[in-house]
C-alpha positions in Angstrom: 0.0 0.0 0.0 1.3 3.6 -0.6 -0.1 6.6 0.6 -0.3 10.3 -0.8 -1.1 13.6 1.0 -1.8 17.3 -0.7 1.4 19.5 -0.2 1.1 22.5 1.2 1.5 24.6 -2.1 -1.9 25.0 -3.7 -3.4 27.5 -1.5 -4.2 29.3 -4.2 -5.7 26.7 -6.4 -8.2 26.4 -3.4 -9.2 29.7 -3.0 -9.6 30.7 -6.4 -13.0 29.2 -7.0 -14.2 31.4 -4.5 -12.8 34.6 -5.9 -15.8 36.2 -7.3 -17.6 35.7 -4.4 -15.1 37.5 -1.7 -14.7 40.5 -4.4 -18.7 40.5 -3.4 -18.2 40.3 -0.4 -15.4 42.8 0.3 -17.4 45.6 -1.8 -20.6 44.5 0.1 -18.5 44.7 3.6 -17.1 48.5 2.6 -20.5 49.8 1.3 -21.8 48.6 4.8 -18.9 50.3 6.3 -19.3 53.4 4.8 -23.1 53.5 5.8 -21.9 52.7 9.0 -19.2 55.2 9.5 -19.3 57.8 6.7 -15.8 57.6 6.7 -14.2 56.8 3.2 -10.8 55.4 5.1 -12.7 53.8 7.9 -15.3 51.6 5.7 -12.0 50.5 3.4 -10.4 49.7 6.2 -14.3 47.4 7.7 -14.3 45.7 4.2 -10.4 44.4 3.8 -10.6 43.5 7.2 -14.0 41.2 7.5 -12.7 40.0 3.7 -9.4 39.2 5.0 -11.4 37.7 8.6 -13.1 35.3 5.7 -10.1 34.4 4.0 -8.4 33.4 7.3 -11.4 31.1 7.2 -11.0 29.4 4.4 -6.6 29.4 5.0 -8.0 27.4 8.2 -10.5 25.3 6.5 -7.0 24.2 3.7 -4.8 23.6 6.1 -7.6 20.9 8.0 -8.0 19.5 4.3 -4.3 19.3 3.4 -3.6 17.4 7.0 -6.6 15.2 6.7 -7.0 14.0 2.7 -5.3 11.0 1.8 -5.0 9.0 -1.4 -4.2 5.1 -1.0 -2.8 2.8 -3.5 -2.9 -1.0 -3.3 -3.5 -3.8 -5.3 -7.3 -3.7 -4.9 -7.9 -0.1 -6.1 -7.4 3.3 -5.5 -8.9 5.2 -2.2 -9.6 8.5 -1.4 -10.8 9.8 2.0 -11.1 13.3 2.9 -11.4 15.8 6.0 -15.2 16.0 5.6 -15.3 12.2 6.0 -15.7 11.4 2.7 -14.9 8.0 1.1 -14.5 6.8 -2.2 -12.8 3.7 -3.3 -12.5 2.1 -7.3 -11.4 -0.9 -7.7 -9.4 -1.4 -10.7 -11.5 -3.3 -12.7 -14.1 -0.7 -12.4 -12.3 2.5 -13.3 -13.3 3.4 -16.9 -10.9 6.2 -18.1 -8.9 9.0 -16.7 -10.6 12.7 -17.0 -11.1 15.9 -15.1 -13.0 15.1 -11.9 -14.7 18.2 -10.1 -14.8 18.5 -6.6 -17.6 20.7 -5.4 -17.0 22.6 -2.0 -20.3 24.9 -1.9 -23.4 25.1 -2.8 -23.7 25.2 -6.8 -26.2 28.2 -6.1 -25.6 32.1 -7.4 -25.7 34.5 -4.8 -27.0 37.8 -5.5 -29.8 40.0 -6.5 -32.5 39.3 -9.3 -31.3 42.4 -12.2 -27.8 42.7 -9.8 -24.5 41.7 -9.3 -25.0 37.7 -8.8 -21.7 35.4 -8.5 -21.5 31.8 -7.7 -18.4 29.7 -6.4 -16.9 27.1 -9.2 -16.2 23.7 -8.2 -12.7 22.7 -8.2 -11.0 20.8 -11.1 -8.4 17.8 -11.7 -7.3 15.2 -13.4 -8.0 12.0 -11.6 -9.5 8.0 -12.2 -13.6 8.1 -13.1 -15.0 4.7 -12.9 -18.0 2.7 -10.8 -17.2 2.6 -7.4 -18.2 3.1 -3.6 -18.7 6.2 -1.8 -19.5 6.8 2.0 -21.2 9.8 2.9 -20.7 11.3 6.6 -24.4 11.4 8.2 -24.0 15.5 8.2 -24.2 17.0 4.6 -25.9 19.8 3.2 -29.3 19.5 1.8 -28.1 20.6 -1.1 -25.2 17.9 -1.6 -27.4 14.9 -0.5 -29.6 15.9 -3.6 -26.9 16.0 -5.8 -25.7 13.2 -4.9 -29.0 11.5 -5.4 -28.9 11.9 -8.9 -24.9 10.4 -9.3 -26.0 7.3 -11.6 -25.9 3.8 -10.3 -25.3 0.7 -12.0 -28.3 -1.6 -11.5 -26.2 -4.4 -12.4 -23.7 -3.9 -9.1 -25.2 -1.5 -7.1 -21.9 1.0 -7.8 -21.7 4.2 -8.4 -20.1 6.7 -10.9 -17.6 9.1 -9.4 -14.4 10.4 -9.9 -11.2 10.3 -7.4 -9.3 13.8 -8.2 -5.8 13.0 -8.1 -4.6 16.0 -9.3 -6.0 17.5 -6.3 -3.2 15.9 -4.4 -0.6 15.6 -6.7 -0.5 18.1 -9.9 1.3 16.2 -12.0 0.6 12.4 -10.6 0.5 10.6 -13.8 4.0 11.5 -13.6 5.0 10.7 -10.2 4.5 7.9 -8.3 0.8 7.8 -8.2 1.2 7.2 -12.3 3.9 4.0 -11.7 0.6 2.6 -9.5 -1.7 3.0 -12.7 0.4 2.7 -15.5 1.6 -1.2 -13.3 -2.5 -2.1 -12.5 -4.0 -0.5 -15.4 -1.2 0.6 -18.3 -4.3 1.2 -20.5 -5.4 4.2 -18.9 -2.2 6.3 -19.8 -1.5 5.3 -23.2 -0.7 6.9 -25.9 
């Protein structure tokens, strides 16, 4: 068995999704701030500071994610569990193809007014293995997550179902690292040519 964690060098990559919506957020923050104080300065200074309160957030929310996501290797499959206690395992009989995987943090909603500025956070994405396989849930999700989830297909045949484990989320470039040597020795036929 080998085992991969997400180096701390993609903080960026993480936040980036959610760009749109702090720029809304910091303008929304100084407009309050100037209604507030009536003080140019002083409703700058309300807005980079609750913006920069949020993005200490999220830094804290990484840094759980990078210490608690790990990618396993065997000769079974491929395994992914996550911070949020996610699983998700494929076996390698049942991965179909390598392709870009998304990884949704947030709610797929806009935010915004009907006629105004709305913005929406992107899900993240990476290359990683797509295939039929099994995915534990933590009891706690969102509302909005459990429905998504309910409409993942399912073979009827097996009872799996069709997800995606992002690699690249851990390892940029894993189909040249040691990640790759796992596929390219179980399943060759997913990185040829």
């Amino acid at each position: 068995m080998d085992e991969f964690r997400i180096r701390h060098r993609a903080f960026g990559a993480f936040v980036a999704p959610f760009a749109l919506p702090l720029l809304l957020f910091l303008i929304v923050t100084t407009a309050l701030g100037g209604a507030l104080t009536g003080d140019g300065p002083w409703s700058l200074f309300i807005g980079v500071a609750a913006t920069g309160a949020l993005v200490g957030v999220l830094a804290a929310r990484y840094r759980r994610m990078v210490r608690d996501t790990v990618v396993r290797f065997s000769a079974t499959g491929v395994e992914m569990a996550d911070t949020y206690g996610f699983r998700l395992r494929l076996k390698w009989a049942d991965i179909e193809r390598v392709d870009v995987v998304e990884s949704r943090m947030v709610s797929p909603r806009t935010v915004g007014r009907p006629g105004g500025v709305r913005v929406r956070a992107g899900a993240m994405q990476s290359l990683g293995l797509v295939g039929w396989g099994e995915r534990e849930v933590p009891p706690r999700i969102p509302r909005w997550m459990r429905a998504y989830l309910s409409r993942v297909p399912v073979d009827p045949a097996t009872g799996l179902q069709w997800l995606g484990i992002p690699l690249g989320a851990v390892e940029p470039r894993w189909e040249h690292s040691r990640m790759g040597d796992w596929v390219r020795r179980h399943r060759p036929d997913l990185l040829a040519g």
